[in-house]
TORBASE-343256 format. One record per residue (C-alpha): residue number from 1; residue in three letters; y, z, x. Coordinates in Angstrom, 2 decimals. Example, Ala and Ser with C-alpha at 12.3 -4.5 7.8 and 13.67 -1.06 7.14 Angstrom:
2
MARLUM  num  residu       c2       c3       c1
MARLUM    1     ALA    -4.50     7.80    12.30
MARLUM    2     SER    -1.06     7.14    13.67
This chain:
335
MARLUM  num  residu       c2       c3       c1
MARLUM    1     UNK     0.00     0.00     0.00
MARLUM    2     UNK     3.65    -0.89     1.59
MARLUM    3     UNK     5.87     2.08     1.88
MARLUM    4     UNK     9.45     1.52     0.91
MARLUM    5     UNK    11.70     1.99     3.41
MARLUM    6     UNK    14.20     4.73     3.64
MARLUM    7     UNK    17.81     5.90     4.79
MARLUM    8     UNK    15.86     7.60     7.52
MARLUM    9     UNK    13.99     4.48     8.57
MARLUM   10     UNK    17.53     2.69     8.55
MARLUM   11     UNK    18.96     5.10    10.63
MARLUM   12     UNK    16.37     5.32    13.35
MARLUM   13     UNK    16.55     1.43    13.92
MARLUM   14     UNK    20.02     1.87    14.32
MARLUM   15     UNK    20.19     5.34    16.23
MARLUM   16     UNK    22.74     6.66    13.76
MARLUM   17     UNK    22.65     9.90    11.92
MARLUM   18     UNK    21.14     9.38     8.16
MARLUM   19     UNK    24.26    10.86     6.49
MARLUM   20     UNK    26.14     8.08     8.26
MARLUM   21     UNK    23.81     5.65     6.69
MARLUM   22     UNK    24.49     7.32     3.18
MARLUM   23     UNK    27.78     7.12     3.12
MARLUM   24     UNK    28.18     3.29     4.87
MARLUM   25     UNK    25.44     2.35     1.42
MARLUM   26     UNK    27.62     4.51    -1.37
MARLUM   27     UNK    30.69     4.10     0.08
MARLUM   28     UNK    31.72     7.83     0.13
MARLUM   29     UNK    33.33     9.22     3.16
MARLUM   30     UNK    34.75     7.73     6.22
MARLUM   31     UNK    32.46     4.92     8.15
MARLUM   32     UNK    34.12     2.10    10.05
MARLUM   33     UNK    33.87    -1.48     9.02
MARLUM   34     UNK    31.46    -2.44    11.80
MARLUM   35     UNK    28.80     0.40    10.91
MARLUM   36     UNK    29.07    -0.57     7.34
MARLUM   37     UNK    28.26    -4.36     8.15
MARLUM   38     UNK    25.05    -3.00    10.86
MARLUM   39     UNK    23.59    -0.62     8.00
MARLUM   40     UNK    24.43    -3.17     5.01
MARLUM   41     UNK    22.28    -5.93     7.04
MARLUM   42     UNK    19.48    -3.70     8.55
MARLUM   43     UNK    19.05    -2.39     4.77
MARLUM   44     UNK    18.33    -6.00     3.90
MARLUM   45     UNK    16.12    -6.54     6.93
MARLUM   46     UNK    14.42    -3.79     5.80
MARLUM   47     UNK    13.97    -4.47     2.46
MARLUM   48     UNK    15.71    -1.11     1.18
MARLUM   49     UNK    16.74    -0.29    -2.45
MARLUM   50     UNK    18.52     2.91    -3.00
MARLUM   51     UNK    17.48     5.25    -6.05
MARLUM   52     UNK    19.77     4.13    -8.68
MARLUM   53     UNK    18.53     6.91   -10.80
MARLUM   54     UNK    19.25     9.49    -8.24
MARLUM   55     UNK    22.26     8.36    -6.93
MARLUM   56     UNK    23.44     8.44   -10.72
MARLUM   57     UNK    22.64    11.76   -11.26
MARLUM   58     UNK    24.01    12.99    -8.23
MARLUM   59     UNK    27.72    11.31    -9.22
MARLUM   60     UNK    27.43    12.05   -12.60
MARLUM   61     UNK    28.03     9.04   -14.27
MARLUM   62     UNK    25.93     5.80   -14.04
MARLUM   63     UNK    26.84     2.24   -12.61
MARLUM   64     UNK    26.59     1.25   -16.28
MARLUM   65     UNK    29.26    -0.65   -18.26
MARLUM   66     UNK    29.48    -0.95   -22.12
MARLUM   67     UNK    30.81    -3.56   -23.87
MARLUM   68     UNK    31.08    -3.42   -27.86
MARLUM   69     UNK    31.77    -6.41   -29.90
MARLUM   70     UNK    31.62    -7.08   -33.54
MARLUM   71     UNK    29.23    -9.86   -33.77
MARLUM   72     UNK    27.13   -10.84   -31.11
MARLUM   73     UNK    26.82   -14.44   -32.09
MARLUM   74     UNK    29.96   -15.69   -32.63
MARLUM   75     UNK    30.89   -18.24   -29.18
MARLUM   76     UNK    33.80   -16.27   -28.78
MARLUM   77     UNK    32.30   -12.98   -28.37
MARLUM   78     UNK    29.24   -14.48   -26.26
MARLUM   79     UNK    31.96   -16.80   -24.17
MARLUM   80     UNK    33.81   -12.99   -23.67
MARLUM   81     UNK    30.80   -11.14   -22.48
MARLUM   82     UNK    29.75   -14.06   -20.11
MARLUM   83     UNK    33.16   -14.07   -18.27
MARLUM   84     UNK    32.70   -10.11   -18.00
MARLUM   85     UNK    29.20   -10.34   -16.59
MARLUM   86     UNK    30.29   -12.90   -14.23
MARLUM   87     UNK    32.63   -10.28   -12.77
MARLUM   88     UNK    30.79    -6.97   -13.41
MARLUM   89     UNK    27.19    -8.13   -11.93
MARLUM   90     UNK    28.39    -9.09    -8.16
MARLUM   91     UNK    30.04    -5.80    -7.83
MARLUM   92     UNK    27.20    -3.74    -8.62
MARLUM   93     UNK    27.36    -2.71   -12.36
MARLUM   94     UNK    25.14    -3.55   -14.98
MARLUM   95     UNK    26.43    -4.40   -18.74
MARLUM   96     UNK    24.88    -3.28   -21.75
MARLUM   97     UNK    25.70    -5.32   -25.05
MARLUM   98     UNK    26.24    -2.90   -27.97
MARLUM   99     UNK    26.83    -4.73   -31.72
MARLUM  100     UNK    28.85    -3.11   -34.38
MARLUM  101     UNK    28.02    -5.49   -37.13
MARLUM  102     UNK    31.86    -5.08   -37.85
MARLUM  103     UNK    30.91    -1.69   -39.42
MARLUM  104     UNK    32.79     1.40   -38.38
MARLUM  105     UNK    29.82     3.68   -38.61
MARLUM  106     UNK    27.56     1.41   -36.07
MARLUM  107     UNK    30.98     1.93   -33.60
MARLUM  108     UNK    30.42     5.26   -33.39
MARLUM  109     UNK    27.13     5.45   -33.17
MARLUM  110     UNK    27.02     2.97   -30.12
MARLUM  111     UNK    30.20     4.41   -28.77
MARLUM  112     UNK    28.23     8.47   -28.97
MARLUM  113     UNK    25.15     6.62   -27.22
MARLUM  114     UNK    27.42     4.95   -24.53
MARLUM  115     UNK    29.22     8.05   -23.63
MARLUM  116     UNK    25.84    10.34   -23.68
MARLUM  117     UNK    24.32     7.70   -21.69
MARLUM  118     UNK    27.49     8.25   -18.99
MARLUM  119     UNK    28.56     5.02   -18.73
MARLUM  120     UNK    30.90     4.48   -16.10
MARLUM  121     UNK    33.22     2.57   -18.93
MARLUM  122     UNK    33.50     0.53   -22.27
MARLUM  123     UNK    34.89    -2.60   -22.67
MARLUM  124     UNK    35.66    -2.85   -26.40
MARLUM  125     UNK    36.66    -4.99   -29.44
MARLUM  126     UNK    36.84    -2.71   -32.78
MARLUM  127     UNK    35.36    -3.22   -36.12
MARLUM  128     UNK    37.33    -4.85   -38.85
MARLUM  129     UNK    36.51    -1.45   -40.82
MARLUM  130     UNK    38.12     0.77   -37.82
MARLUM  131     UNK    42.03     1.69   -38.83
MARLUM  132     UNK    42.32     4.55   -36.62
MARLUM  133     UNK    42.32     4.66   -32.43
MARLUM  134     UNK    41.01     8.59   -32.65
MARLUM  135     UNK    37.21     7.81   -31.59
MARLUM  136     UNK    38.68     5.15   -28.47
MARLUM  137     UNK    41.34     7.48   -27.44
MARLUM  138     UNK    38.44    10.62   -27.19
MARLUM  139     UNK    36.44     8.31   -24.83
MARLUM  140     UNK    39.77     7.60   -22.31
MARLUM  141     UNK    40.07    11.35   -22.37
MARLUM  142     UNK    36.49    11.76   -21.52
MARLUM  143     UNK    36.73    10.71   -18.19
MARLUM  144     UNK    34.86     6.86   -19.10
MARLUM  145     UNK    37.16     3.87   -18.01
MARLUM  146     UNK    38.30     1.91   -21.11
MARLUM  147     UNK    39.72    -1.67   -21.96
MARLUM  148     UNK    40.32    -2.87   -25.05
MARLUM  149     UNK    40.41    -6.53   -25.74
MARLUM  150     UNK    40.71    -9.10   -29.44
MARLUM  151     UNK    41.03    -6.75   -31.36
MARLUM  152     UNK    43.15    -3.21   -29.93
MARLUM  153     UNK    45.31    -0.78   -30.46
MARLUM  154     UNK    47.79    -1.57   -28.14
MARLUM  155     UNK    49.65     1.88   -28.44
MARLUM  156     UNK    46.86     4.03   -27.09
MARLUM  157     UNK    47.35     6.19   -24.10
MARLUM  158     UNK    45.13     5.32   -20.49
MARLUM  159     UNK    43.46     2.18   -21.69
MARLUM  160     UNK    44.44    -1.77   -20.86
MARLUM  161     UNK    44.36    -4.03   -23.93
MARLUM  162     UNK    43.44    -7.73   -22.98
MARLUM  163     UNK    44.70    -9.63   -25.87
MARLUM  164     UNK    45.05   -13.30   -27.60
MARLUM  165     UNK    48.81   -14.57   -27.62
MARLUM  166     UNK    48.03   -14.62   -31.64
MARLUM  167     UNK    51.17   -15.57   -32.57
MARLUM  168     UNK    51.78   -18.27   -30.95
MARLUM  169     UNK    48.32   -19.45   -31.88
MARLUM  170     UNK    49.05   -19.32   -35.27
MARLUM  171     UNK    52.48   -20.47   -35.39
MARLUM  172     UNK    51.15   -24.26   -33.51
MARLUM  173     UNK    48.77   -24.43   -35.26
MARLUM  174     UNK    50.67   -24.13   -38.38
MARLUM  175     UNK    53.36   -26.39   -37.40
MARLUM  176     UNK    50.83   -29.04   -36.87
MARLUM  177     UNK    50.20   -29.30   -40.88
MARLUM  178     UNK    53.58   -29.06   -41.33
MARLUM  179     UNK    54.00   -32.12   -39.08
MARLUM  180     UNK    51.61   -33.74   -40.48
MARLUM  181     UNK    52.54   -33.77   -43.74
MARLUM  182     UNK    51.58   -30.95   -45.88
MARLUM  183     UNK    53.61   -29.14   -48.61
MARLUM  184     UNK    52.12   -25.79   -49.43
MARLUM  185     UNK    49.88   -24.23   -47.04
MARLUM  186     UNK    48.28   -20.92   -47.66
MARLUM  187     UNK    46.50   -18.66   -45.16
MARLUM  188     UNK    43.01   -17.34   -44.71
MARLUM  189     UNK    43.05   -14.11   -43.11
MARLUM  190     UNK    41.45   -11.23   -42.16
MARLUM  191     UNK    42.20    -7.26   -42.34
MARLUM  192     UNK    45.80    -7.22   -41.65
MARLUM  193     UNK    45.81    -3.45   -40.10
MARLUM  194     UNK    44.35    -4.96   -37.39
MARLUM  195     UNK    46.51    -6.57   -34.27
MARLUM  196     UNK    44.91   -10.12   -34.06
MARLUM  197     UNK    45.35   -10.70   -37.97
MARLUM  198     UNK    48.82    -9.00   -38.63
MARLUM  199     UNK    50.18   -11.23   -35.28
MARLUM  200     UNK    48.49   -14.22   -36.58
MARLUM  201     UNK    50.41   -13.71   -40.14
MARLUM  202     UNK    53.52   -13.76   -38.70
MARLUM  203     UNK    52.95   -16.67   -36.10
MARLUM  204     UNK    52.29   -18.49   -39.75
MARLUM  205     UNK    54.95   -17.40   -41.25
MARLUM  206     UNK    57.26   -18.08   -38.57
MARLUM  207     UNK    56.19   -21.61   -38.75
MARLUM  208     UNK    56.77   -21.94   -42.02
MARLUM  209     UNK    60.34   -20.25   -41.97
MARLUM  210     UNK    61.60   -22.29   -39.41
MARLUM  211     UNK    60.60   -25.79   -41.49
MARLUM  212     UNK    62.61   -24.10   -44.41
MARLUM  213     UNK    59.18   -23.65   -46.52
MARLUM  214     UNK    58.06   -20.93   -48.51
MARLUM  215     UNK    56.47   -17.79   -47.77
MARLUM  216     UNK    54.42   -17.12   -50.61
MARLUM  217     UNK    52.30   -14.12   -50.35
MARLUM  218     UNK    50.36   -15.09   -53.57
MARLUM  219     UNK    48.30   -18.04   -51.08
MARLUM  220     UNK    48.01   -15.27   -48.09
MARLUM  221     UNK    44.35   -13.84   -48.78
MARLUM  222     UNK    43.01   -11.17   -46.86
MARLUM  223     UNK    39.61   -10.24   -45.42
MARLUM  224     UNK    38.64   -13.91   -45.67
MARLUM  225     UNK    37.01   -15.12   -42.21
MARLUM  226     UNK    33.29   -15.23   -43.40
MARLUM  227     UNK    31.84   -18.36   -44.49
MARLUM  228     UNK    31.64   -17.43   -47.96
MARLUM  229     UNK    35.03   -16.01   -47.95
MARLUM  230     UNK    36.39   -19.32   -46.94
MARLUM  231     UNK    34.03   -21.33   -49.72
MARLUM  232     UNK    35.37   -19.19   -52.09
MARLUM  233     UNK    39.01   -18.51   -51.46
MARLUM  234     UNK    39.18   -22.57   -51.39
MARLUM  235     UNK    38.81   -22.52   -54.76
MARLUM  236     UNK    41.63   -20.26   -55.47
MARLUM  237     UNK    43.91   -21.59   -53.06
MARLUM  238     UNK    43.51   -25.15   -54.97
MARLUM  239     UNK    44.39   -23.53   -58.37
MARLUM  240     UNK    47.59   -22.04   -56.21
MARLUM  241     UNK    48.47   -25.78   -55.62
MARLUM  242     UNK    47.66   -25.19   -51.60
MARLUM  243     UNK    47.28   -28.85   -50.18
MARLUM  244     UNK    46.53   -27.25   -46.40
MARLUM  245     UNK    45.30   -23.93   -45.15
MARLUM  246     UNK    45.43   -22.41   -42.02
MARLUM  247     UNK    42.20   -20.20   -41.38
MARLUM  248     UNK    42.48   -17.18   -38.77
MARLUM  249     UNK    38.61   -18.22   -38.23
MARLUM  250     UNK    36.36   -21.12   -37.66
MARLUM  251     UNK    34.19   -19.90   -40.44
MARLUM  252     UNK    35.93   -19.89   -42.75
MARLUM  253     UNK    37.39   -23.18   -41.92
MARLUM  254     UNK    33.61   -24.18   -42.23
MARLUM  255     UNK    33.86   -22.81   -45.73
MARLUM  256     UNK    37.02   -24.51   -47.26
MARLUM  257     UNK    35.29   -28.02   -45.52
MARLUM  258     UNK    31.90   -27.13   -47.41
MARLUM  259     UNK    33.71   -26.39   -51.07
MARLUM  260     UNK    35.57   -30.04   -50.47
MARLUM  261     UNK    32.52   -31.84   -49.53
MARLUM  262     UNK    30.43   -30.15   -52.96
MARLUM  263     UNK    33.97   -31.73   -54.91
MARLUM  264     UNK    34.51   -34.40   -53.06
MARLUM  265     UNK    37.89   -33.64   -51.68
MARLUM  266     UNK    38.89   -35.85   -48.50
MARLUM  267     UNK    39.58   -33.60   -45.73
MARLUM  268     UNK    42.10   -34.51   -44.08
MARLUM  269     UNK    43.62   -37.36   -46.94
MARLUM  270     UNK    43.14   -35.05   -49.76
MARLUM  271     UNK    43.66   -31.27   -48.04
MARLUM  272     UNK    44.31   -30.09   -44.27
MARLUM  273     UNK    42.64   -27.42   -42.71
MARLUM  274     UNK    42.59   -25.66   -39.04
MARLUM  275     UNK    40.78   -22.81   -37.67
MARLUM  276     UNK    40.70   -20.51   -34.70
MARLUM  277     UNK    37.81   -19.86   -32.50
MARLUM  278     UNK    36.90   -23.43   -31.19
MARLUM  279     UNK    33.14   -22.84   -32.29
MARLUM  280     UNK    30.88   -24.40   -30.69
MARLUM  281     UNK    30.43   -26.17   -34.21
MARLUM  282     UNK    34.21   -27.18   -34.68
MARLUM  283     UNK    33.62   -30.31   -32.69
MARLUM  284     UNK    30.75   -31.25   -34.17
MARLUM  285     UNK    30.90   -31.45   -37.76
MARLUM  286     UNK    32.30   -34.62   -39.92
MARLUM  287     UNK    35.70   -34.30   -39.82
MARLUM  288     UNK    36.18   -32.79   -36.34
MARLUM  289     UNK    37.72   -29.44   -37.23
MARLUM  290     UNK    41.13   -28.82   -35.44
MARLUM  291     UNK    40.92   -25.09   -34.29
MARLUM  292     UNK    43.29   -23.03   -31.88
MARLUM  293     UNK    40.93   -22.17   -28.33
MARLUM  294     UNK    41.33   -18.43   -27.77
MARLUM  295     UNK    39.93   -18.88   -23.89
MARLUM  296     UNK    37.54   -16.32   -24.20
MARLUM  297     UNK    35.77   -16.37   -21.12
MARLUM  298     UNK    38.71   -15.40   -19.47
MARLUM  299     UNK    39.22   -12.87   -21.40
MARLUM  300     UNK    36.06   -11.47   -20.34
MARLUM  301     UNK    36.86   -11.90   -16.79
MARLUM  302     UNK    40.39    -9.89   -17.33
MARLUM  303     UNK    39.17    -7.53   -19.01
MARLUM  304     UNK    36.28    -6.99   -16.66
MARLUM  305     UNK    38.98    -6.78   -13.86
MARLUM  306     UNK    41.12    -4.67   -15.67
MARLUM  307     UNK    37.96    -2.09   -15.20
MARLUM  308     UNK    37.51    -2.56   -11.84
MARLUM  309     UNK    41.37    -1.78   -11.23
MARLUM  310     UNK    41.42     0.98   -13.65
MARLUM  311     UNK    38.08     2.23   -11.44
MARLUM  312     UNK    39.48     2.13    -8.30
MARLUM  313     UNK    42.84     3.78    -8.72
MARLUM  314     UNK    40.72     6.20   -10.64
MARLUM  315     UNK    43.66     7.02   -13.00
MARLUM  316     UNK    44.42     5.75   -16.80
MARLUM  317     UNK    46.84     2.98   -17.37
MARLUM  318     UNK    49.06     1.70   -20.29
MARLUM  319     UNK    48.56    -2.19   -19.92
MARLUM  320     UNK    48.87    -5.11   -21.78
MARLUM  321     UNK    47.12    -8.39   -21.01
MARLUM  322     UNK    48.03   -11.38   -22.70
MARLUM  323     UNK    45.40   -14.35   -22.92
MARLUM  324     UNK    47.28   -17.88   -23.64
MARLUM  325     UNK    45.73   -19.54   -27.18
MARLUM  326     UNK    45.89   -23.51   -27.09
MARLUM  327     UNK    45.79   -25.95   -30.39
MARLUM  328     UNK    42.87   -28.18   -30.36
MARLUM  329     UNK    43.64   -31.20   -31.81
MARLUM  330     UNK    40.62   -32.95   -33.99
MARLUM  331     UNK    40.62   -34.27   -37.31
MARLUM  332     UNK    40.75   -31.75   -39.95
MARLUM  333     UNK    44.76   -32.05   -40.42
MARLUM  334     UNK    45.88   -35.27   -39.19
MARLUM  335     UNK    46.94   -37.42   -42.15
């Protein structure tokens, strides 16, 4: 049987003392450059893996970073927690996907397991059914490195919020039906207590202002990013006279297109429509649907980075992050 090697086995190659060898592999305490490079490549040589386990316990807290999204297959959140992986892995931490289903109660349940499982910080996007920043503001007071990102409350103390430029998002892509030629364009969107939804409200109404149209509130409709939400809400915004809508999500986009292919309404002749996401699907269905890219790889890189610098200077910061949005020009609302 082949004996793994050890710290001991390192530091008799190298004639060194094996608490010089510990601290050149962890990091902690002062060893010089050169030592660090010798010990790093005999340790390879050698075919050494240090006790994660132990190492963990002796610290305290594990080389283990969280990161809680909503839904776990929507592009955008797998596109966010690809970018963070691509930073996280090379620098020695391991991420563990939690799901909230967008329900508050599954937060806190994977935000209790997290913390008991002393993860070394959370990278997270609340549920559409969290209001309040009291659970996220006990974990930046319990010592666990947190960044917010999407969706954040952006006045809570010691975190870094890595968000969407939503207002500008919604405001292009709202000026594009207006350029294009539609009258009365009402607004799919989601739970307006939260930051992404309220910002992307007034990017739209903004829009509209500024071409001297109407804000109506009676075509705003809230909550309404599902698929079914979007099939449904169609139907009302058509009674409401709505020739366009602007959705605050690509599936329910995909909703309004399916309710005016089952009555055959011409999208975009009859009725524009644009979406935000960029879906993998957007591109793909007949018309091409014309969605505002949120970039969300990159946001998984910030925020990723935004841990490691929080990490390092080992002290809680108040920053915001802001992640450009870019309209996507297809089919859906070019008359």
């Amino acid at each position: 049987m082949q004996i793994r090697p050890t710290i001991v086995d390192i530091a008799r190659e190298l004639n060194l003392h094996p608490s010089t060898v510990s601290r050149a592999l962890t990091g902690q305490g002062r060893v010089g450059q050169e030592t660090k490079d010798l010990v790093f490549k005999k340790a390879v040589e050698l075919g050494y893996n240090c006790n994660q386990v132990a190492s963990s316990l002796r610290k305290g807290i594990t080389d283990t970073v969280g990161i809680v999204v909503p839904l776990i297959n929507r592009s955008f959140f797998s596109n966010v927690i690809s970018g963070a992986e691509s930073v996280l892995n090379p620098a020695g931490y391991n991420l563990v996907v939690c799901q909230t289903h967008d329900r508050k109660e599954d937060e806190i349940r994977v935000i209790r397991n997290l913390l008991r499982n002393q993860v070394a910080g959370m990278l997270v996007s609340h549920s559409l059914e969290t209001t309040s920043p009291e659970l996220l503001q006990r974990v930046s007071t319990n010592g666990v490195v947190l960044v917010q990102f999407d969706r954040a409350f952006e006045d809570l103390d010691g975190t870094t919020c890595v968000v969407n430029d939503n207002f500008y998002g919604a405001y292009v892509a709202t000026k594009h039906m207006i350029e294009s030629g539609y009258k009365r364009i009402g607004h799919l969107g989601g739970e307006f207590s939260s930051n992404i939804y309220a910002d992307r409200l007034a990017g739209y109404r903004k829009a509209l202002e500024e071409a001297g149209m109407e804000f109506d509130e009676t075509i705003i409709y809230t909550n309404s990013i599902t698929r079914d939400k979007g099939f449904y809400n169609m139907a009302k915004a058509l009674d409401k006279g709505c020739d366009a809508l602007y959705c605050a999500g690509d599936y329910a986009a995909l909703g309004v297109m399916e309710y005016a292919r089952h009555n055959n309404i011409k999208i975009p002749d009859d009725f524009g429509v644009v979406g935000t996401a960029n879906e993998t699907f957007a591109e793909l269905i007949n018309p091409s649907l014309t969605s505002v890219e949120q970039n969300a790889r990159d946001m998984g890189i910030q925020a990723a980075e935004a841990f490691l610098a929080m990490r390092e200077d080992k002290a809680p910061t108040n920053k915001k992050i802001v992640v450009p949005m870019k309209l996507i020009v297809r089919e859906s609302a070019k008359r």
